[in-house]
C-alpha positions as CSV (number, residue, x, y, z in Angstrom):
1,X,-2.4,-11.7,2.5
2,X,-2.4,-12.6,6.3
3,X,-2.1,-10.6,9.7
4,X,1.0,-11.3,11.4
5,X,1.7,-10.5,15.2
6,X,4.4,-11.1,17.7
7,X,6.3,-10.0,20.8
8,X,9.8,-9.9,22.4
9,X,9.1,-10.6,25.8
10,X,7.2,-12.1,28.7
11,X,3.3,-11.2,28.1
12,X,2.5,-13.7,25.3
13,X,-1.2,-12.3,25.9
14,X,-0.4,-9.5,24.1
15,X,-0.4,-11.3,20.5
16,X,-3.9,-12.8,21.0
17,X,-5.3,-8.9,21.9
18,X,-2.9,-7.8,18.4
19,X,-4.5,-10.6,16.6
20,X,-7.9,-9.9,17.5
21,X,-7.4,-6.0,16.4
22,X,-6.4,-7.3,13.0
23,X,-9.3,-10.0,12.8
24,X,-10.1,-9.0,9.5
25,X,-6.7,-9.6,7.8
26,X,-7.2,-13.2,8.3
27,X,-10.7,-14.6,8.5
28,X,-9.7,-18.1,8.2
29,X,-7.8,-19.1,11.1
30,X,-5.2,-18.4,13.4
31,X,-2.3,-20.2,14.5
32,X,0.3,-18.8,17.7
33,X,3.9,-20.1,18.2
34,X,5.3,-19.9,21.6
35,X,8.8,-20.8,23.1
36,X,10.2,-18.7,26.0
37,X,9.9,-15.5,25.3
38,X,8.6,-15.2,22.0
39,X,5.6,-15.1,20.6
40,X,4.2,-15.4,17.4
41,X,0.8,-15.6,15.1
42,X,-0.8,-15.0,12.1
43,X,-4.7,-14.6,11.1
44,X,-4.6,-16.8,7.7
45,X,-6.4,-15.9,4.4
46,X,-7.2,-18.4,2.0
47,X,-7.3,-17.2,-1.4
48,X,-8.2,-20.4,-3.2
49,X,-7.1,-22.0,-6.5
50,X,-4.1,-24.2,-5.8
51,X,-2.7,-22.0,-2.7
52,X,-2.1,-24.1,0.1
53,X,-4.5,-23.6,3.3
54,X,-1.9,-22.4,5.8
55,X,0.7,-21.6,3.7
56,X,1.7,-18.0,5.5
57,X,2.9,-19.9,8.7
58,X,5.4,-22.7,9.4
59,X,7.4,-24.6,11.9
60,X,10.7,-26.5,12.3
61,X,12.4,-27.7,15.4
62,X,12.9,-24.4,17.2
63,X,12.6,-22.0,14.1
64,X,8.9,-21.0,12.7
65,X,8.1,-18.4,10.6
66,X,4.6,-15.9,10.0
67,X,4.7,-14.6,6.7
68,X,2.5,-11.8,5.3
69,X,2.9,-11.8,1.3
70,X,3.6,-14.1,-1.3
71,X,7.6,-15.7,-2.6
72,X,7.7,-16.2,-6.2
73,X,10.9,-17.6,-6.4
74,X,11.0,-20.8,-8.8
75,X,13.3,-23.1,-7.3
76,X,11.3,-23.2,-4.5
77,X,7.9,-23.7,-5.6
78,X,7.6,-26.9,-4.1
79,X,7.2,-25.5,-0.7
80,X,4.3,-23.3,0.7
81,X,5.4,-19.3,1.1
82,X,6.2,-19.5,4.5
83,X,8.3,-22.5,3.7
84,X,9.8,-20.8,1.2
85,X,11.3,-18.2,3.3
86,X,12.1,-20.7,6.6
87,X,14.1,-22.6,4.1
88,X,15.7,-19.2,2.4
89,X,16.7,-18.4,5.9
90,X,18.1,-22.0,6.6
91,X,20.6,-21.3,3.9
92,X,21.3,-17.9,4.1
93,X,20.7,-17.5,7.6
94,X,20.3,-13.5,8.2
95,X,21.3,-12.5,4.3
96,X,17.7,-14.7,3.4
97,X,15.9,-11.4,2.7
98,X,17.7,-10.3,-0.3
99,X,17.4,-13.7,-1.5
100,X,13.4,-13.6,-1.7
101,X,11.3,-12.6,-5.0
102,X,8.2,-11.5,-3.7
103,X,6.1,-9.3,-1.4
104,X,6.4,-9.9,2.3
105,X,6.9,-8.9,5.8
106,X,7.8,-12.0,8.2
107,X,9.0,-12.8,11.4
108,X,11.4,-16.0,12.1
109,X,11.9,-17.1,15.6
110,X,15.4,-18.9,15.9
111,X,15.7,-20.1,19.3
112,X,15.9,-17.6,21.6
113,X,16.2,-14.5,18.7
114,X,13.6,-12.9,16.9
115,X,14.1,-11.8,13.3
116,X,11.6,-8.9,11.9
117,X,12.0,-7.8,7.8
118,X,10.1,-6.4,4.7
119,X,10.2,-6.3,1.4
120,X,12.2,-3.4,-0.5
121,X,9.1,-2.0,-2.1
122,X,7.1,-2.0,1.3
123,X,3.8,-3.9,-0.2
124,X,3.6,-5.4,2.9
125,X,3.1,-4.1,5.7
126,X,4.8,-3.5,8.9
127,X,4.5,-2.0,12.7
128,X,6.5,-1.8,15.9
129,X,6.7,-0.5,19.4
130,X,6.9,-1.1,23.0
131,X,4.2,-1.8,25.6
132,X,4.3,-0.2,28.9
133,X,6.6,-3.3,30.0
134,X,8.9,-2.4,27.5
135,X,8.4,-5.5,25.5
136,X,9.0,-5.2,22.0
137,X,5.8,-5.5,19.8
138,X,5.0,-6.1,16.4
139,X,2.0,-5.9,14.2
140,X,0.5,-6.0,10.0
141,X,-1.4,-2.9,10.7
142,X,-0.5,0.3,13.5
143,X,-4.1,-0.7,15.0
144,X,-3.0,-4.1,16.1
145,X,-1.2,-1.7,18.3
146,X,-3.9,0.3,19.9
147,X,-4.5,-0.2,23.5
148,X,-0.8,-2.1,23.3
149,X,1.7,0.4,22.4
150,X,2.3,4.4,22.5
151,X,5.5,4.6,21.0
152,X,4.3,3.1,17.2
153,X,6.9,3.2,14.1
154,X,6.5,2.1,10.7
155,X,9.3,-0.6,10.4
156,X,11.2,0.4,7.4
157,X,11.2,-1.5,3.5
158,X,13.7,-2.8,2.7
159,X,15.6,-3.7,6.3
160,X,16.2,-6.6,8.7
161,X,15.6,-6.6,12.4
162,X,17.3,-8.6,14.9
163,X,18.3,-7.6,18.7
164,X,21.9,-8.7,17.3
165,X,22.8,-6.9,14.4
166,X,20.1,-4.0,15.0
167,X,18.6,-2.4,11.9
168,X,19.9,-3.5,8.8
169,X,19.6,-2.3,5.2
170,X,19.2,-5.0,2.1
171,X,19.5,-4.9,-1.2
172,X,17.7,-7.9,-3.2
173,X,20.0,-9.8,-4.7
174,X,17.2,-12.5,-6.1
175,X,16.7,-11.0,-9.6
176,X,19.3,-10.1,-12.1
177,X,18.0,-7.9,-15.3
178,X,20.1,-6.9,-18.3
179,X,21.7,-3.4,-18.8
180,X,20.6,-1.7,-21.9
181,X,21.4,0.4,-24.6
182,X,18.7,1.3,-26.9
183,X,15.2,2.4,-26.6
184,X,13.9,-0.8,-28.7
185,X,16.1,-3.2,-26.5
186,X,14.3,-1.9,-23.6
187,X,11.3,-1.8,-24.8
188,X,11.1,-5.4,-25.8
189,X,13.1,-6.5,-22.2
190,X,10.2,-4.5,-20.4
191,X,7.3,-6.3,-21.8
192,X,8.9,-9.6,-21.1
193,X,9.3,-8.8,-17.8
194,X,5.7,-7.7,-16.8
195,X,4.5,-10.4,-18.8
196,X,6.0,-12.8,-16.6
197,X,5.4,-10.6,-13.6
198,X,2.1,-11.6,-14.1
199,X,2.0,-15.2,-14.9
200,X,4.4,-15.6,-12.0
201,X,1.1,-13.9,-9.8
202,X,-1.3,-15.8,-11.3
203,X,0.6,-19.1,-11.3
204,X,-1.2,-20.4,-8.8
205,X,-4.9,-20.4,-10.3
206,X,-5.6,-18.2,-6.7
207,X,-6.5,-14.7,-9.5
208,X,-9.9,-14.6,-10.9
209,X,-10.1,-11.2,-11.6
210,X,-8.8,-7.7,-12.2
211,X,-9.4,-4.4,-10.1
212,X,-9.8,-2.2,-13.7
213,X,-10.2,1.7,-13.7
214,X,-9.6,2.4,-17.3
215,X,-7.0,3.6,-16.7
216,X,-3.7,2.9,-18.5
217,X,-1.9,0.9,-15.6
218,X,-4.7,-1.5,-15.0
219,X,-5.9,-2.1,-18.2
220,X,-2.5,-3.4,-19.5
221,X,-2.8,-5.9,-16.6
222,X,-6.2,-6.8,-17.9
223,X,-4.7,-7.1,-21.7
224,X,-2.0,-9.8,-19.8
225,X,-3.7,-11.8,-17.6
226,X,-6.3,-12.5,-19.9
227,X,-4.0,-14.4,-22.5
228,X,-3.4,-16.4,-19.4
229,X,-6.5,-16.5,-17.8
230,X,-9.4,-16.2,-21.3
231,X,-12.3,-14.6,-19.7
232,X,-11.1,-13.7,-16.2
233,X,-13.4,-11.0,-14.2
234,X,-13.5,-7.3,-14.5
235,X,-14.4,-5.0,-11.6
236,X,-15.1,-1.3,-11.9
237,X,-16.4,1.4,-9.7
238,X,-17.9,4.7,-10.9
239,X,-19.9,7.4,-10.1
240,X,-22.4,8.4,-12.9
241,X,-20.4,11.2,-14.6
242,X,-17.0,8.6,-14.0
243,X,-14.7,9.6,-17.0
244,X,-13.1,6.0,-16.2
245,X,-15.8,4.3,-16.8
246,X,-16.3,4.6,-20.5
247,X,-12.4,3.8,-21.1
248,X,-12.8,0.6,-19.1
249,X,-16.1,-0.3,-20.8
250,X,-13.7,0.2,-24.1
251,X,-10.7,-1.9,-22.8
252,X,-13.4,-5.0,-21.4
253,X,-14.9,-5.2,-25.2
254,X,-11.7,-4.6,-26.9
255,X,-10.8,-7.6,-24.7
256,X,-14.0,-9.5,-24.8
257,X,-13.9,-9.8,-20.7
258,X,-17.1,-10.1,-18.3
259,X,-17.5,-6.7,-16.5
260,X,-19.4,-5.8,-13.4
261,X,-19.7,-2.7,-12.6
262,X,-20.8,-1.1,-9.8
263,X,-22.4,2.7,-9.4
264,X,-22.3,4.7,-6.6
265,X,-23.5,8.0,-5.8
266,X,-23.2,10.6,-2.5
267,X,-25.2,8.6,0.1
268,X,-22.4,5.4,-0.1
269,X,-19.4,8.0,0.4
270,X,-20.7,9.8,3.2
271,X,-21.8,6.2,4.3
272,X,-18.3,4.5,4.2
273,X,-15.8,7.3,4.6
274,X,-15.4,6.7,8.7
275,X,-15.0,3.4,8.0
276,X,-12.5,4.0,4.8
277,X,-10.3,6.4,6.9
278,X,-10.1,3.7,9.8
279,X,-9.5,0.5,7.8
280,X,-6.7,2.9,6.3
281,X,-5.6,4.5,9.2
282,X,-4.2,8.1,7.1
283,X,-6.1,11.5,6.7
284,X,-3.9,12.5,3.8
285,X,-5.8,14.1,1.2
286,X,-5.4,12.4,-2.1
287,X,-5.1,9.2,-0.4
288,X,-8.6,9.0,1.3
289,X,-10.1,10.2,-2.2
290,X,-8.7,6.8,-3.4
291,X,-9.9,5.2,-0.1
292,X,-13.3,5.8,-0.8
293,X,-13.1,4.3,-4.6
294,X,-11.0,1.4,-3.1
295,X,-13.1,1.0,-0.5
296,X,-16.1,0.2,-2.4
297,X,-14.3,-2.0,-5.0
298,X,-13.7,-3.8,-1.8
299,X,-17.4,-4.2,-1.2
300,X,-17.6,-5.1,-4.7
301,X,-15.6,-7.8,-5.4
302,X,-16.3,-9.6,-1.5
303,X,-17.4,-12.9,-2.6
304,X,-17.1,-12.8,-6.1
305,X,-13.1,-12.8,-6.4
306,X,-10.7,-13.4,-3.6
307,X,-7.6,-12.6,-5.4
308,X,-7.6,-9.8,-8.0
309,X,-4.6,-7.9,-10.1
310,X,-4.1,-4.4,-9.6
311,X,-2.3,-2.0,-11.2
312,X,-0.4,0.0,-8.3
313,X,3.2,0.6,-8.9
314,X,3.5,2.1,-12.9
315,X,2.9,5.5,-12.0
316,X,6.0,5.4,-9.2
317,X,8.0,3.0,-11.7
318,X,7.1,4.8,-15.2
319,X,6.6,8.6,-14.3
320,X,3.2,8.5,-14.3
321,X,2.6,11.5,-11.9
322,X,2.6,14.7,-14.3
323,X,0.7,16.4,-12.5
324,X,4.0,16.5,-10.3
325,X,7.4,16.3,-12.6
326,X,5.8,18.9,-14.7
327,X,6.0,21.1,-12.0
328,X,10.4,21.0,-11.8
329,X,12.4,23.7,-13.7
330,X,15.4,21.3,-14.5
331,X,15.7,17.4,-15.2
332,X,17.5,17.0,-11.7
333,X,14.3,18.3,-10.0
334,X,12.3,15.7,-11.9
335,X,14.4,13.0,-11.1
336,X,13.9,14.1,-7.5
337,X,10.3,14.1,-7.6
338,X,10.2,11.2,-9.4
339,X,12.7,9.5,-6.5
340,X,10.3,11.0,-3.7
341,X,7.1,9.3,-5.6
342,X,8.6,5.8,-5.4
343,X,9.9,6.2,-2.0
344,X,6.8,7.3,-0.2
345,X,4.6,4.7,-1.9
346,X,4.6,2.2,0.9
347,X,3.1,3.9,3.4
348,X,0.3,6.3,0.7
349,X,-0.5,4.3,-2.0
350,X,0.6,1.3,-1.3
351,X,-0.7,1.4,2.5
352,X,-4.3,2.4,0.6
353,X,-4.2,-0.3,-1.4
354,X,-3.2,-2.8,1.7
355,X,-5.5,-1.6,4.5
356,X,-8.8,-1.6,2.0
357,X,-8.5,-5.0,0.2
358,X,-7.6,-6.8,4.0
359,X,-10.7,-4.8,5.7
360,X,-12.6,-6.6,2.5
361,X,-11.4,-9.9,2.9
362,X,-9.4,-10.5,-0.3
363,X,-5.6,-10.3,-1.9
364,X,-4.6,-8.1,-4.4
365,X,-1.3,-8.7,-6.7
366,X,1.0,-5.9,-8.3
367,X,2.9,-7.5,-11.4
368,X,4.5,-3.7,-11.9
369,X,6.2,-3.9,-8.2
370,X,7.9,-7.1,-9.5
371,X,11.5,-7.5,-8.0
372,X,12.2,-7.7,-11.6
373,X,10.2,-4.9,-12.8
374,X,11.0,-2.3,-10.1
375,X,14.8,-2.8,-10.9
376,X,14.9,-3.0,-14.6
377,X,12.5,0.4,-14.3
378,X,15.1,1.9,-11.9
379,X,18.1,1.2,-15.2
380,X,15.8,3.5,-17.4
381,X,16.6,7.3,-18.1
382,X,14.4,9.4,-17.6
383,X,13.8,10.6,-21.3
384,X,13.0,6.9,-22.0
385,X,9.9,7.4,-19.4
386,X,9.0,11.2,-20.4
387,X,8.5,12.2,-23.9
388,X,8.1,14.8,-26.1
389,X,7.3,18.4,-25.6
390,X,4.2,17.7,-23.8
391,X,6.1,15.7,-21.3
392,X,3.9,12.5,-21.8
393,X,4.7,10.0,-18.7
394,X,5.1,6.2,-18.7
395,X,6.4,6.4,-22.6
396,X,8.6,3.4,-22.9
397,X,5.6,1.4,-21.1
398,X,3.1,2.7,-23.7
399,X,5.2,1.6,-26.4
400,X,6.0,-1.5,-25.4
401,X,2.2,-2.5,-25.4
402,X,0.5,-0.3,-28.2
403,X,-0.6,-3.3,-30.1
404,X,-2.5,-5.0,-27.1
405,X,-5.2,-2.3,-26.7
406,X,-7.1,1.0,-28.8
407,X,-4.7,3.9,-28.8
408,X,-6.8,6.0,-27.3
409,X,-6.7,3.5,-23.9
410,X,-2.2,3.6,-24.4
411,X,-2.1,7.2,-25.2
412,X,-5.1,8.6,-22.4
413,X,-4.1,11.3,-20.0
414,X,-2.8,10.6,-16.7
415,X,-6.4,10.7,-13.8
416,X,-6.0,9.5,-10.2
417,X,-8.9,6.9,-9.4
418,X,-10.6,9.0,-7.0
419,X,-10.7,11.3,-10.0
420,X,-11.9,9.1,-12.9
421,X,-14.6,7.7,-11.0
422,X,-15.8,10.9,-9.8
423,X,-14.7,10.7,-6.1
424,X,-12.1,13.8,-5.6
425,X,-15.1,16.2,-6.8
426,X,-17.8,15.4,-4.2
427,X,-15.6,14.5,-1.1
428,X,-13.8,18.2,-1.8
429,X,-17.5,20.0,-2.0
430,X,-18.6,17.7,1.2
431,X,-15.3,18.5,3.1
432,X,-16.0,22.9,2.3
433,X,-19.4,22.3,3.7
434,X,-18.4,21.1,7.2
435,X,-15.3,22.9,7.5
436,X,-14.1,26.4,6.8
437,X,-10.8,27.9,6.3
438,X,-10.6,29.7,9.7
439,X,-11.0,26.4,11.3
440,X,-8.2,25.2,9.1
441,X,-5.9,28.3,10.1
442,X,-6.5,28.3,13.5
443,X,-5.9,24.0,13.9
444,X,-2.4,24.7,12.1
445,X,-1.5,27.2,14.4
446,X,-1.9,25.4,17.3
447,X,1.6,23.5,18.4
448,X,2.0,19.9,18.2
449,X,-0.9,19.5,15.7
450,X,0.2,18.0,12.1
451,X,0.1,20.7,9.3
452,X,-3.0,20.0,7.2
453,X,-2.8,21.5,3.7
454,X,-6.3,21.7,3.4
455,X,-9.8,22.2,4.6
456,X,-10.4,18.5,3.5
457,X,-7.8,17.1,5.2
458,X,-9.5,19.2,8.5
459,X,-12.4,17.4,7.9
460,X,-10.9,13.3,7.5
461,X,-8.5,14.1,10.5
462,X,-11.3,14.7,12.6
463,X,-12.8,11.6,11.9
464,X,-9.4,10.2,12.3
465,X,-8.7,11.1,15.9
466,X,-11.9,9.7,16.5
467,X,-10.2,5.7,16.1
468,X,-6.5,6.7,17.0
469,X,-6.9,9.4,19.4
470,X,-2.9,8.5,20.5
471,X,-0.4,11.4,18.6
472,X,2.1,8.4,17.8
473,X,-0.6,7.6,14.8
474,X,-0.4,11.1,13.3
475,X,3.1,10.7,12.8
476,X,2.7,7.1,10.8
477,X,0.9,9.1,8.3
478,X,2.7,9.7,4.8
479,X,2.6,12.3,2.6
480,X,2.0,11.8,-0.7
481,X,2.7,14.5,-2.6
482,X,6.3,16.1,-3.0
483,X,4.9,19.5,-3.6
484,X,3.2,20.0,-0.5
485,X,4.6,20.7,2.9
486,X,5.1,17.5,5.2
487,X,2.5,17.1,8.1
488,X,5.4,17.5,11.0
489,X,9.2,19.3,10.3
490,X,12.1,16.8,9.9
491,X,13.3,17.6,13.3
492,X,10.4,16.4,15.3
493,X,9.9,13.2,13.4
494,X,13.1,12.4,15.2
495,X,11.4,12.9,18.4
């Protein structure tokens, strides 16, 4: 992880104020590159283990690069991650995005052009706009842009930028995984995969640990890494009456792993939730439940891991989300829903999972949004992902791991984190006590204000506005859930 930062243009003063609002990205230096009129830097995290200081930025003749993310691919393991993608684009020149197998947002300067792209998945981050000189801007997080910019845009996954050939969709082209054609073919293809999704993450020795909810997503990644890494750290956070808690106390003595655990109660949500809905810059409902359980992870692991696995990615991949599908009346509306899940994921879940490990100061690793992974999932029907009569999600990804762990860890029901620890319950009672539902009806009617589904979401946009009082922040936030009404119409998102 890193904070990158960069401008188009003729105030190169702008990237030291972008770099400073994104301090805590990159707590362990900052380097600039200059040359006419653009400007570039990175705030650098160091994640340890045999990860090269540095290795997110890097120069040759007029070209340099800022990288934030990590390349995976083998044949160039001899260079750092920054290198790996200056010498990608050496080869490949604007084409060097598909070619990358990894997580990453970047920006090249190339003599007097500026290249801007990110990863297909969106894992990385990504923001642009203009400042009042009309100087194109750029930025990890939207509030490297405060104070800069008033006309903010999420910079789309999977596209390149250049002043020459304008927006530019990509398709990776990195990977290659086999077509199918039976359920047990699949099955066994699918485990390889994640298990060298993770090795591939933890190759070098930076992971000493493993963000673990009990649920089913994370504790398959604790079940791999731990045949890599015997014995490597456990994190959990729960609130007493945390149904998680018990089924990751399960998976770490089934697996014979340390496991710290960490309680909290009602004072350390009220406590951290400004903070939570800053560092993650959304107001969306489900997503600042998760802040506040992500948040305190966070807390947790700062300075006892700097690089942890996570499990983010299975429910978008897999069909994880009953709660959701089950809602459709025919198999096209579930494929729809399912669609809508993975393509809103970088800028709820994913943007979640970003903002509150940087404001924290460490890197977290996702084997399931593997290039590999994520396009071998996307092969899979449906009905190999959704079973039975009951309509039991992630199926093919149970199967293919129900020796590794108890059954009753493969076969639990889907919970959202916020849930399982206990989170969703209080913040919802909190929320009813501050606002009521005539507050909430008259806000929505009001024009130009975003349409809030609920008196919770009332209460975190308030303290929202409080940070990023500028509108062009309401409309960076996602919404996560397909079944509810988005926050502005279609039309005036075009605005």
């Amino acid at each position: 992880m890193s904070g990158i930062a960069g401008q188009l243009g003729n105030n190169e003063a702008a990237v030291s104020q972008i770099l400073e609002n994104i301090s805590h990205r990159g707590p362990h230096g900052t380097v600039t590159f200059d040359e006419g009129s653009i400007h570039l830097g990175i705030n650098e995290l160091n994640v340890g283990g045999d990860s090269r200081e540095g290795s997110h930025s890097a120069s040759k003749g007029k070209k340099a690069v800022v990288l934030d993310g990590r390349i995976y691919n083998e044949a160039l393991s001899k260079y750092s991650d920054a290198e790996a993608v200056l010498s990608l684009y050496e080869q490949f020149g604007d084409r060097f995005a598909e070619k990358i197998d990894g997580d990453f947002a970047c920006a090249i300067r190339d003599g007097s052009s500026m290249i801007l792209a990110r990863d297909e998945a969106g894992v990385k981050p990504l923001y642009y706009g203009h400042d009042n000189e009309g100087n194109l801007c750029f930025a990890s997080e939207a509030k490297g842009l405060a104070g800069i910019s008033s006309d903010l845009k999420e910079f789309p996954p999977g596209y390149i930028y250049s002043r020459q050939i304008g927006f530019r969709r990509f398709v990776s082209t990195a990977v290659s995984t086999p077509d199918v054609t039976t359920y047990d073919q699949a099955k066994s293809i699918l485990r390889e995969l994640l298990e060298k999704a993770v090795e591939k993450r933890m190759r070098d020795n930076a992971v000493t640990g493993v963000l673990l909810s009990g649920g089913l997503d994370s504790s398959l990644i604790a079940a791999m890494a731990c045949r890599i890494r015997p014995g490597i750290q456990c994190f959990t956070v729960s609130m007493e009456d945390g149904v998680d808690l018990p089924l990751a106390r399960d998976v770490t003595a089934a697996l014979t792993l340390p496991h710290h655990v960490r309680m909290f109660g009602n004072d350390d949500i009220s406590k951290v939730l400004p903070e939570a809905i800053h560092y993650q810059e959304m107001f969306e409902e489900s997503c600042v439940h998760g802040a506040i359980a992500n948040f305190l992870a966070g807390q947790f692991i700062k300075g006892k891991s700097s690089c942890v696995l996570t499990g983010e990615g299975a429910d978008e991949f897999f069909a994880g989300y009953d709660g959701q599908y089950k809602a459709a009346s025919n198999q096209e509306e579930v494929a729809a829903i399912c669609d809508t899940l993975i393509n809103v994921a970088h800028n709820t879940a994913l943007q979640r999972l970003d903002r509150l490990n940087a404001a924290n100061g460490y890197e977290s690793r996702t084997p399931f949004l593997d290039a590999a992974v994520m396009q071998f999932a996307r092969k899979l029907p449906l009905a190999w992902k959704i079973h039975g009569e009951d309509r039991t999600g992630k199926w093919i990804l149970r199967q293919a791991f129900e020796d590794v762990l108890p059954e009753h860890i493969i076969y639990q029901t889907k919970r959202f984190f916020a849930q399982g620890s206990g989170v969703a319950y209080v913040m919802r009672e909190e929320a009813e006590k501050n606002i009521s539902r005539e507050e909430l009806d008259a806000f929505n009617s009001q024009k130009g204000n975003p349409l809030l589904s609920s008196v919770e979401e009332l209460y975190y946009y308030r303290f929202f506005k409080k940070t990023f009082p500028c509108n062009s922040f309401d409309r960076l936030v996602g919404r996560w859930d397909p079944l509810r009404p988005d926050f502005f119409p279609r039309w005036e998102k075009r605005i």
